[in-house]
N, C-alpha and C positions, 0 to 999 in steps of 0.2 A: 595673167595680169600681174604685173609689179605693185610690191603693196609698199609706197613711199613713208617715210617713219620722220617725225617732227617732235625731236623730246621735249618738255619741259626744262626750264632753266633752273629752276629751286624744283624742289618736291614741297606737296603741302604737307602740313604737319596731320598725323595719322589721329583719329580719335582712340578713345578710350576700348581697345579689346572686349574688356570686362564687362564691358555695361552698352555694348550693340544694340542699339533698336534696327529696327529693319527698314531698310530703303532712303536714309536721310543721308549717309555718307559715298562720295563718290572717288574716284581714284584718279591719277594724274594725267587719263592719256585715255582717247576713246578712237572705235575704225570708226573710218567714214567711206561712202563710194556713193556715186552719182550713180543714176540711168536715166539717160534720154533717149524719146522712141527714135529709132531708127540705126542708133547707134549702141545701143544696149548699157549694162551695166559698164562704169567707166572711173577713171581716177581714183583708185583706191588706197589709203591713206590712215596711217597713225597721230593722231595732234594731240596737244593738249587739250584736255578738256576743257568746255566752256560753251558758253553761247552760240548758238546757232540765227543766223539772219533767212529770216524769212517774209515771204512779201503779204501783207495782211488780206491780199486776195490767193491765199496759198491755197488748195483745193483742199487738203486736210482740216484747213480750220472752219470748212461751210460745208463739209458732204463726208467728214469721216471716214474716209479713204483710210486705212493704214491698218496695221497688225502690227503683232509683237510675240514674244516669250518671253521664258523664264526659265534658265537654267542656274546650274551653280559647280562653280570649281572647290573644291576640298583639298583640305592640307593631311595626306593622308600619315599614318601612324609611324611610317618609314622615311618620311621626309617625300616622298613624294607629292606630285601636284593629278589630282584626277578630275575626272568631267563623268558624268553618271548617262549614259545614253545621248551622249549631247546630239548625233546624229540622229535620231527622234524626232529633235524637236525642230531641228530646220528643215526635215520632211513634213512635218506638221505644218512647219510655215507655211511652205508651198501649195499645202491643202487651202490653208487660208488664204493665202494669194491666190489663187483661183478664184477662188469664192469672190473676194473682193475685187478683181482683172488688176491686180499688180503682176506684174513681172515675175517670175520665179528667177530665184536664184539659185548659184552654182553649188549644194552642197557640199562639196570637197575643197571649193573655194573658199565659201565664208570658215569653214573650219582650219583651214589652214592661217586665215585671218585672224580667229578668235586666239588660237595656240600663241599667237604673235604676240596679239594685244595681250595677254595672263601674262607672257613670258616680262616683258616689259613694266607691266605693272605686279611683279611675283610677292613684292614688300609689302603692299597690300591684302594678303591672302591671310586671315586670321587666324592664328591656329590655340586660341581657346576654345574647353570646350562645347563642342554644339556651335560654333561658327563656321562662317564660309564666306564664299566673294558669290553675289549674287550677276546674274551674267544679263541682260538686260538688250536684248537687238529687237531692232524694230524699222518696218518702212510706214513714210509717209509721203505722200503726192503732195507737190512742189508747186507745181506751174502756176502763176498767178491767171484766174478762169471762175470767172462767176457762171456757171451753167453747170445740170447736174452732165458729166461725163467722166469717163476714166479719166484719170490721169494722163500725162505722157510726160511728167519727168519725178523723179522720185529721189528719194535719200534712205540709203541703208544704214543703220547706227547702230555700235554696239558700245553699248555703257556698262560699267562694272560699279559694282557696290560692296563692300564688305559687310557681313548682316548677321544680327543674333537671332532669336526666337521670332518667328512671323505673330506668334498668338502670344500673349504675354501671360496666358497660361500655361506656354509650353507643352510639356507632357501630358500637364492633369485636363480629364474632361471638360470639353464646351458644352456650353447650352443651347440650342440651338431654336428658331425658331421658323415653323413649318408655315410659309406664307399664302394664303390661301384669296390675298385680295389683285395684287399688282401680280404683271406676267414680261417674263423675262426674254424668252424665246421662244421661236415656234418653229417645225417642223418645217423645212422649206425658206426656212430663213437662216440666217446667219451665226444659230447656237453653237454650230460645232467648231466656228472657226474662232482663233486667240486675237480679236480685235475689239478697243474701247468702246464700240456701242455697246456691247453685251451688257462690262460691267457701268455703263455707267445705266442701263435701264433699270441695273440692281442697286443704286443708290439710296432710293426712296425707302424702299422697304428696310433696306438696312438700318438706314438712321431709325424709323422707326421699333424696328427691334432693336437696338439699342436704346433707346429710352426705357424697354423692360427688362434691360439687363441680359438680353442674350447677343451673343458673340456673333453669329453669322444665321444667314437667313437660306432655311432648304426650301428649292422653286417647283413647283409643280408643272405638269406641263399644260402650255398655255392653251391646248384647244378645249378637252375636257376638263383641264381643273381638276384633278385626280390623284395623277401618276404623278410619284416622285421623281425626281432628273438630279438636282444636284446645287450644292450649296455654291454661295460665292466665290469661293476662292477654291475647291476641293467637289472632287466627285463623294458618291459615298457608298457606303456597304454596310448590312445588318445581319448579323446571325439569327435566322429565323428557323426554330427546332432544328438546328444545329449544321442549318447550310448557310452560307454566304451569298445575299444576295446583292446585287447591283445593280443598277439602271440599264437595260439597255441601249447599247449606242443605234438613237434612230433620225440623227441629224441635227436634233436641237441642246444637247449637253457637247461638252468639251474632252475629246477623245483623251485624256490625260495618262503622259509616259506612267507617273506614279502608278494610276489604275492599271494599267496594260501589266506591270510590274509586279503589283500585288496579285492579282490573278492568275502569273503566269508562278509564282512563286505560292501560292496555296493549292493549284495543281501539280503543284512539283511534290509538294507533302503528303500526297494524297487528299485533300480536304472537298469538300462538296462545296463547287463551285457555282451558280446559275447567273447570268446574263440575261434579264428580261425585264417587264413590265412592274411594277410594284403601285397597286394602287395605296394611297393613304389610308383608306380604311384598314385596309392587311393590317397596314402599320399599325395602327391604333390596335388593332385587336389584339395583335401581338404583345404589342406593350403591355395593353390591358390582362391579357393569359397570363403573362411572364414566357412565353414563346420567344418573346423577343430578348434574346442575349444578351447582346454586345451589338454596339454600331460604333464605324469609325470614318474619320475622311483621309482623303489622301489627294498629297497635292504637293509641286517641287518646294515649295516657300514653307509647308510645315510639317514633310514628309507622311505622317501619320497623325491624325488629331484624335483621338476617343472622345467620344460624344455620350457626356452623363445626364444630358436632359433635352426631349423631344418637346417644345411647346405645340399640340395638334389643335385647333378649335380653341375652344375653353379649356383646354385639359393641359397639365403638363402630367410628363411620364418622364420618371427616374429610371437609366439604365442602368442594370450592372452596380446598383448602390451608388449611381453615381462615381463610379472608381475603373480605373483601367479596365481594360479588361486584356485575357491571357491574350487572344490573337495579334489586336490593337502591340502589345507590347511585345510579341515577336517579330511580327514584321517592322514595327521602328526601328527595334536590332540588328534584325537580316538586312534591313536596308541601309542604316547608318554604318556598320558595320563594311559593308561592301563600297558605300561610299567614303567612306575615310581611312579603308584598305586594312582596318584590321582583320576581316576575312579572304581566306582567298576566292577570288574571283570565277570560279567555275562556270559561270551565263556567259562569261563577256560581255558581262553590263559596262564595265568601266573603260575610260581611254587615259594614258596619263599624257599632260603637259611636260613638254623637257625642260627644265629653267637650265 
């Protein structure tokens, strides 16, 4: 398919490098492509960014049809332009498009798309540091249709952002607060796949903990009320007497490239890895022992987060002094590192963009 390109007449004025928040600034030029059923994906397109017309019986906006991700391009240490696993995550789409009866897409197509749109928009790519262009594709059902059904016409979009710190704690540990009232997803439903119901089921709780001053909310899972799954924005992992443990992927948390990543890189070091069930009590008792190490999350928006404070129940528990910890701060480096190419690349984690 021909991907038609429509530049911008001015550029808009670039924000401030230095002082990036995350997700507010957008770039001059976004893809776009139709699908209608019978005729597949269709019209694929570079424009200026802006406004999108949609018909206010659009199926997305009454029945939540749509998915998304979240990658990001890096301005690596040689001048070059890199993409961290970006083919990952539009396998992962497709997961989610199933799930949701969207369409799959071509991935060799949309990546040849996205190379396009970065190349075009390259001026945008921050290279202060700890910056990046945040990469932002997403489908939404179109067809104007009051009734619950699939879709049959949809819109593929990739938006770009230039973005600083996702936690405006950066590096130093979050707080974290273990929610034990409201339930996010369940087994047989729609946890594993990257679409707005999830996070907006995790709204409530959030606001909520934040009003006691913790940063993100870890979801239990919704059938027993137990098992730990994984924070809003980030999967998670704890050193418990000196292994690493994770949530099991059993359908209702979010298969995240980061996590696959970490895992596959603390098997590489030799380190003791487990994949399984983690009830919250463990947790607590851990804490409680001092068994429990270090915990950290991992997620593409803030790569690594260290987590210095578990709220469980009534209780809170300080990890690790509340201070980084060793692993938490290796793996930030092996992976920043590989993403902004001051390491060499041994996985073939990375793809570069040609500008």
């Amino acid at each position: 398919m021909e991907i038609k390109v429509q530049k911008v007449e001015q550029r808009k004025q670039k924000p401030d490098y230095n002082n990036l928040t995350f997700g507010d600034y957008f770039t001059d030029h976004m893809f776009i492509m139709n699908y209608t059923a019978g005729q597949g994906w269709h019209d694929a397109r570079i424009v200026p960014y802006g406004d999108i017309a949609l018909s206010p019986a659009a199926m997305c906006l009454h029945y939540g049809q749509e998915v998304f991700e979240g990658m990001k391009a890096y301005h690596a240490a040689d001048g070059r332009t890199l993409l961290f696993r970006p083919r990952k995550n539009f396998e992962r789409m497709n997961v989610s498009n199933e799930r949701l009866c969207v369409p799959p897409i071509d991935v060799d197509f949309v990546m040849k798309a996205l190379k396009e749109l970065i190349k075009i928009d390259a001026e945008w790519i921050p290279q202060e540091d700890g910056t990046s262009l945040y990469i932002r594709p997403f489908i939404i059902a179109v067809d104007p249709h009051l009734g619950v059904r699939a879709g049959h016409e949809y819109l593929f979009i990739i938006i770009l952002s230039p973005v600083g710190s996702y936690y405006k704690e950066g590096l130093n540990p979050v707080k974290i607060w273990v929610e034990n009232k409201y339930v996010r997803a369940v087994r047989g439903g729609m946890g594993f796949a990257k679409t707005g119901g999830n996070y907006a089921a995790s709204l409530k709780a959030q606001e909520d903990a934040h009003e006691f001053g913790y940063s993100q909310v870890l979801w239990l899972d919704g059938v027993e009320r137990k098992y730990i799954e994984e924070v809003g924005a980030m999967n998670v992992f704890f050193k418990i007497n000196g292994e690493y443990v994770t949530p099991a992927l059993q359908g209702s948390i979010l298969p995240g490239i980061t996590r696959m990543s970490c895992i596959e890189l603390l098997k590489h070091w030799g380190e003791p890895v487990a994949e399984r069930r983690l009830s919250v009590d463990e947790l607590a008792e851990a804490a409680e022992s001092g068994a429990l190490e270090e915990a950290f999350g991992s997620g593409t928006a803030a790569v690594i987060s260290p987590i210095g404070e578990l709220h469980i129940g009534d209780r809170a528990y300080t990890i690790n002094g509340g201070k980084i910890g060793d692993m938490s701060h290796k793996l930030y480096k092996e992976l920043t590192d590989l993403q902004y190419g001051r390491s060499e690349d041994v996985l073939g984690w990375t793809e570069e963009v040609e500008i």
